[in-house]
N, C-alpha and C positions, 0 to 999 in steps of 0.2 A: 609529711611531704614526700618520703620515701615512694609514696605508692605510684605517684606519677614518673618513677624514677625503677618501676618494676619490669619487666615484660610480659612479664604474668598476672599483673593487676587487673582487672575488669575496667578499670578507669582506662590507663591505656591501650587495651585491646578496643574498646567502644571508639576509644576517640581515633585508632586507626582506623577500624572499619569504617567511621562516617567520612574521613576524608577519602577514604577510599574511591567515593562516590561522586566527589566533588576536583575533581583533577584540576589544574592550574595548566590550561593551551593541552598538551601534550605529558605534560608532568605528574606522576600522580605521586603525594609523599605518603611514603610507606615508612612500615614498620621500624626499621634502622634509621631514616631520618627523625621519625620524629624520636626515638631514644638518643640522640647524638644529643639534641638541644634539652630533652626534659632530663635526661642523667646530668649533664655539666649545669644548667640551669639550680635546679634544687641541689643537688651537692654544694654548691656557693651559697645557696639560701642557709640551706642549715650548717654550715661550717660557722657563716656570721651570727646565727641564732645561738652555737655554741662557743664562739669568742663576747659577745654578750651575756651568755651566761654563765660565765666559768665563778665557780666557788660562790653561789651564790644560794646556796641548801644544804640540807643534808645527803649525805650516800644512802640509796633504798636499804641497803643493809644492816644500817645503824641508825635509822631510825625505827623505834618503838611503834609509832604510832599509823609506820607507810605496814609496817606487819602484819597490827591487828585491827586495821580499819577496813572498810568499804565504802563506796559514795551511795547516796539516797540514789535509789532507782524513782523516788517519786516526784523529785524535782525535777529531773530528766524531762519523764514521760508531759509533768504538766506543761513543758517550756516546748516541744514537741508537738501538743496536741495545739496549743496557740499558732505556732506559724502556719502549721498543715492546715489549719480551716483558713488561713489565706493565703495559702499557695498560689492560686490559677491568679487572682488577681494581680497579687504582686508580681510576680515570673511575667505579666502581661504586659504592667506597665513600665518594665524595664527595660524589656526585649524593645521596646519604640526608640531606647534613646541612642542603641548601636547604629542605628539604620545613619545617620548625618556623622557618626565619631566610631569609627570601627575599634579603638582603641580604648573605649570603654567597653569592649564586651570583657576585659578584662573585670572591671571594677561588676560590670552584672553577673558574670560567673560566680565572683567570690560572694556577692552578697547573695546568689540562688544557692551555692553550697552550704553557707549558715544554714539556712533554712529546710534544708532537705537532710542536713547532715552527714554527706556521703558525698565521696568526690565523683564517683562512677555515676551516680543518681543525676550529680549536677552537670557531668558530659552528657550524658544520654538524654537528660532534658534541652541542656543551650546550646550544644554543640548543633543540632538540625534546625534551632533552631536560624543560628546565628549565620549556617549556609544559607536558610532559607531565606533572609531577609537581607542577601549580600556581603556580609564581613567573611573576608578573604582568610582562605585556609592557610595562611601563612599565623597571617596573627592567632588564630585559633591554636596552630601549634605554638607558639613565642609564649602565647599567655596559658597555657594549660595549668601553668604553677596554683593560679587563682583558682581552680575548683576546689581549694583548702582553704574554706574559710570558717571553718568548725571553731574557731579561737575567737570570734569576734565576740562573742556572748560566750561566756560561761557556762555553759548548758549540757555539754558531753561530757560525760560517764568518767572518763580520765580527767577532765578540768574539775568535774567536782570531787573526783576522789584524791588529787592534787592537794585540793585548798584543806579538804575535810583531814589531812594526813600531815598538815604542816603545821604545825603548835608551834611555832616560833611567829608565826606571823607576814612572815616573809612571801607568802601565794594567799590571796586574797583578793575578793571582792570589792569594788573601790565604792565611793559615797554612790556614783553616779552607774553602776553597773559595768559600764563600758569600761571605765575606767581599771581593768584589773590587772593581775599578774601576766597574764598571757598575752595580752593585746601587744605588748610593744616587741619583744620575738617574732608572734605572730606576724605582724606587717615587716619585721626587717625580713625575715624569709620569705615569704611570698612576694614584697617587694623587688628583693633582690632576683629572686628567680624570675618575674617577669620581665624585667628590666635586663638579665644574661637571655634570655630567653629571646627578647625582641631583637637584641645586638647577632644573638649565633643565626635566627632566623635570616634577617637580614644578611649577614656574611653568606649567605648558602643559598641567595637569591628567592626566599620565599615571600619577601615583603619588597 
């Protein structure tokens, strides 16, 4: 969540240059705007993700098994190569449902960042998108938190080296997939950040 919280990220350089392009009257939000709302945004997100998880593992350093492990590179690539062959379709029939609820380009960022797996990937696809088809650069800044949606599935390299390195039991895979370790951090931070996100936007006249 930090990355949106960078200046130097790819994520947030993409997502300034696209607004760049798309001015509000006479307004164009730049570079220090949109870091006002994405640094105080995600810092609350992951503060709450870290009061949610307090004591709830082991320290990497004392466990044995975060030492000598690695995560299967082959579970990755196959859960990867699945979304990638329907990419265009899905990203297709998403982008239709911003057009009437501007406030769901939230929820279709996050669900095109699963699948692309990269936050910068998933600005530089929805972000021209979502100028394109009219949802206001305001919300696009408020909601940038949601290009992190790499937790909803289990599938990145760190979530399985996670589960594969915790012999207690405590990070895991649930009956129903969805169901795991990550998922409920996951939405309080990304929750939380769009939600600080939509309130600082609004305070600063961009919604």
């Amino acid at each position: 969540m930090g990355i949106l919280a960078s200046p130097v990220a790819v994520a947030v350089v993409a997502l300034v240059a696209f607004l760049a392009k798309a001015p509000m009257g006479d307004h164009v939000i730049d570079f220090v705007q949109v870091l006002s709302i994405t640094i105080a945004s995600t810092l609350t997100g992951v503060l709450l993700i870290g009061i949610f998880s307090w004591f709830r593992g082991q320290d990497f350093d004392q466990d044995p098994e975060f030492q000598a492990r690695i995560a299967d590179p082959e579970q990755r690539k196959m859960a990867d190569t699945v979304f990638a062959a329907h990419l265009t379709e899905l990203k297709a029939a998403l982008t239709e449902i911003v057009k009437t609820q501007p406030w769901t380009y939230a929820i279709v960022l996050l669900l095109v960042s699963k699948l692309v797996n990269s936050q910068a990937a998933a600005i530089s696809a929805m972000v021209p998108v979502g100028l394109a088809i009219g949802v206001p650069p305001g919300y696009i800044v408020a909601f940038a938190a949601a290009s992190y949606g790499y937790y909803i599935l289990p599938t990145y390299p760190s979530d399985l080296a996670a589960i594969q390195f915790d012999r207690s039991g405590t990070t895991h895979i649930g009956k129903y997939v969805i169901n795991h370790s990550f998922i409920i951090p996951g939405l309080i931070g990304v929750g939380t950040s769009c939600l600080i996100g939509y309130l600082l936007a609004s305070a600063s006249g961009l919604i």
